[in-house]
C-alpha positions as CSV (number, residue, x, y, z in Angstrom):
1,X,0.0,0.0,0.0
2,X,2.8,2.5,-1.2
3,X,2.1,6.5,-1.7
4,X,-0.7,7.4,-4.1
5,X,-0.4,9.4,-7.1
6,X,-3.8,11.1,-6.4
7,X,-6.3,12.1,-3.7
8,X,-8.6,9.5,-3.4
9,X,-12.5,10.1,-2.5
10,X,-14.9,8.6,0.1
11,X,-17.3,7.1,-1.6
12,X,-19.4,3.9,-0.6
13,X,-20.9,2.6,-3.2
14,X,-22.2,-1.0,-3.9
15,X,-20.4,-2.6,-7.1
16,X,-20.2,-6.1,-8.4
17,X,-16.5,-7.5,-9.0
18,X,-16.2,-10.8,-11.4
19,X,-13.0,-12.1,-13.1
20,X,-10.8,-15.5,-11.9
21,X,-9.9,-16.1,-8.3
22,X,-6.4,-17.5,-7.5
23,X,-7.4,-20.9,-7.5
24,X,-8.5,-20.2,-10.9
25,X,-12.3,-20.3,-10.1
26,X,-14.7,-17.6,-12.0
27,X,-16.7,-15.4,-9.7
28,X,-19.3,-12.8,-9.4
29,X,-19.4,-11.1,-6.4
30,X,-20.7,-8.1,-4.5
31,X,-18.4,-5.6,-2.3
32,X,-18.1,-2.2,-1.8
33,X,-16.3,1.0,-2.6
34,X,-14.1,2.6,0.5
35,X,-12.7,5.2,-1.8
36,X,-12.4,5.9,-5.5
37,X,-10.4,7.8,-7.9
38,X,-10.1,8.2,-11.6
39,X,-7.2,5.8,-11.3
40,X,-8.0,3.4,-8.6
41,X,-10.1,2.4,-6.2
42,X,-10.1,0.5,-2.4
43,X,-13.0,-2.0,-2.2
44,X,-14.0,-4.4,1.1
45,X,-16.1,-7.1,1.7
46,X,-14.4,-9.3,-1.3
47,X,-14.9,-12.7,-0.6
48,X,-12.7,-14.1,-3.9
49,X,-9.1,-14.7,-2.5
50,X,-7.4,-12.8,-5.5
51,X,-3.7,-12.5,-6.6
52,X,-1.5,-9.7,-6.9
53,X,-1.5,-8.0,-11.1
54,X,-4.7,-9.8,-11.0
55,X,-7.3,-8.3,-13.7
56,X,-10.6,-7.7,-12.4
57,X,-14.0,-6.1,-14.0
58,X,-16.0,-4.0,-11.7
59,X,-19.2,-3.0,-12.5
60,X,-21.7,0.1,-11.5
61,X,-24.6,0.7,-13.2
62,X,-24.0,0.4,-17.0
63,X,-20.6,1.3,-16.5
64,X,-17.7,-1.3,-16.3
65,X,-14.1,-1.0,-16.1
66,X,-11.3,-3.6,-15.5
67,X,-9.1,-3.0,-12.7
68,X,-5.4,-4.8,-11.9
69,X,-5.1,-5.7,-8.7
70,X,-2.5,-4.2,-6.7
71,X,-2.5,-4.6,-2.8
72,X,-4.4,-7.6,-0.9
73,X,-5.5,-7.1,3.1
74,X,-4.2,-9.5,5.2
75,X,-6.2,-12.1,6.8
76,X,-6.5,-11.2,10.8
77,X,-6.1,-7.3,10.2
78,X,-8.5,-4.8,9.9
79,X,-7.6,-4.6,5.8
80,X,-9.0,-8.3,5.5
81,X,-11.3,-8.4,2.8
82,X,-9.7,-4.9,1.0
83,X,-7.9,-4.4,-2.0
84,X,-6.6,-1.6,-3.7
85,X,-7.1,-1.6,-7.5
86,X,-5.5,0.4,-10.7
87,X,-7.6,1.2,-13.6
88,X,-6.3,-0.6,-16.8
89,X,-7.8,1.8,-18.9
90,X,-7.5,5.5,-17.3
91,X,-8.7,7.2,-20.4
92,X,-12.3,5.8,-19.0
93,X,-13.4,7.8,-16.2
94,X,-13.3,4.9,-13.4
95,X,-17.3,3.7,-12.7
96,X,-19.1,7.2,-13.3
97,X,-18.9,7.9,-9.7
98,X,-18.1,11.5,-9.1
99,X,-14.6,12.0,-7.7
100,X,-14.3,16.1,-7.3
101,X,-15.1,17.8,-4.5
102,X,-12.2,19.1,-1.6
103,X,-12.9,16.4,0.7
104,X,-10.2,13.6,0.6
105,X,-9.4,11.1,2.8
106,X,-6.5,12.7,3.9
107,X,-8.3,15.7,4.8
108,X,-8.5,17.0,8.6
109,X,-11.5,19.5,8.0
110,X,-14.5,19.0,10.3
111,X,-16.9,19.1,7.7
112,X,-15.5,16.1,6.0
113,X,-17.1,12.8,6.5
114,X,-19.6,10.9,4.6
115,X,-20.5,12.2,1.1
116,X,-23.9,14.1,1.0
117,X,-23.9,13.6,-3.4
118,X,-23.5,10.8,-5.3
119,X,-22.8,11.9,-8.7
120,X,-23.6,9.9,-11.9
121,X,-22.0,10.9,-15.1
122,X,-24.8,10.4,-18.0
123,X,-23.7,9.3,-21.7
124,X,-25.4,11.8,-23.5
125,X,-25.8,15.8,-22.7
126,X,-29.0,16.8,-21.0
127,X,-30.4,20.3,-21.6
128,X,-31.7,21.8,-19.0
129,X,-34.8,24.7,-18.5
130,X,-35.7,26.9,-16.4
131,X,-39.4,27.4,-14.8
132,X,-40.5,29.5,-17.6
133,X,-39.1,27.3,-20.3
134,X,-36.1,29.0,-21.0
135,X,-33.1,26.9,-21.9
136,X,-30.3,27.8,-18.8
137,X,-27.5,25.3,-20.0
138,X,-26.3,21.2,-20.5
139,X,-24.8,19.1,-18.3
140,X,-23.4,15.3,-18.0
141,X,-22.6,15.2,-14.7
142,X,-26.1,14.4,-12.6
143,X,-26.3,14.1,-9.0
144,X,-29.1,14.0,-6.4
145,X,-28.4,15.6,-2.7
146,X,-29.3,13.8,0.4
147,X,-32.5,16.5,1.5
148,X,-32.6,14.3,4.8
149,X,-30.4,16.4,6.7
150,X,-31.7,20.2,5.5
């Protein structure tokens, strides 16, 4: 678990992970985001036992991206059942999950913690209008913010 290139953002997110286990076995499973950036991303709750340089699809939504596998949490720690994964293909933005914002997990700032947006990126541009009908702009970034705590 060496020194990352980039800032990496809390995000828990449910995804499915398939590919070949180190015994060679296929699998589908379920786990879950810790954090994400465009170039990586630290899952838990993976069952598969996988191998280091290990290619693995991940799946969110319609998006899926293959990931190599670069760091595997011990068994008896409290990184059992983590890995840390690179993005084989960084010209794709990693799963469409939203990874701006100032918040990173190495930030000390109160108002850091769990995010209140989960942003999806959409495939085509949607135009948007205001009350009255008037175009105001596009966008293809689309998020929805957690009203619970206003």
């Amino acid at each position: 678990m060496g020194r990352r290139r980039e800032p990496r953002k809390e995000i828990q997110a449910q995804v499915r992970i398939f590919g070949t286990d180190s015994s060679g076995k296929v699998f589908s499973d379920k786990a879950v985001t810790v954090n994400v950036s465009r170039n990586g991303a630290e899952l838990s709750g993976v069952h598969p036992t996988l191998n280091l340089d290990e290619i693995i699809g991940l799946s969110y939504g319609a998006n899926r991206v293959h990931f190599r596998v670069k760091w595997v949490g011990e068994p008896g720690t409290a990184k059992e059942g983590h890995v840390g994964l690179l993005n084989t293909s960084p010209e794709k933005t990693s799963l469409g999950l939203s990874t701006t914002g100032s918040c990173t997990r190495h930030s000390r700032a109160a108002s850091c913690g769990p995010p209140k947006v989960l942003s999806f990126q959409v495939p085509e541009s949607v135009e948007l209008h205001t009350q009255e009908g008037l175009p105001s702009g596009t966008t293809s970034d689309l998020s929805v913010a957690d009203v619970s705590s206003k």
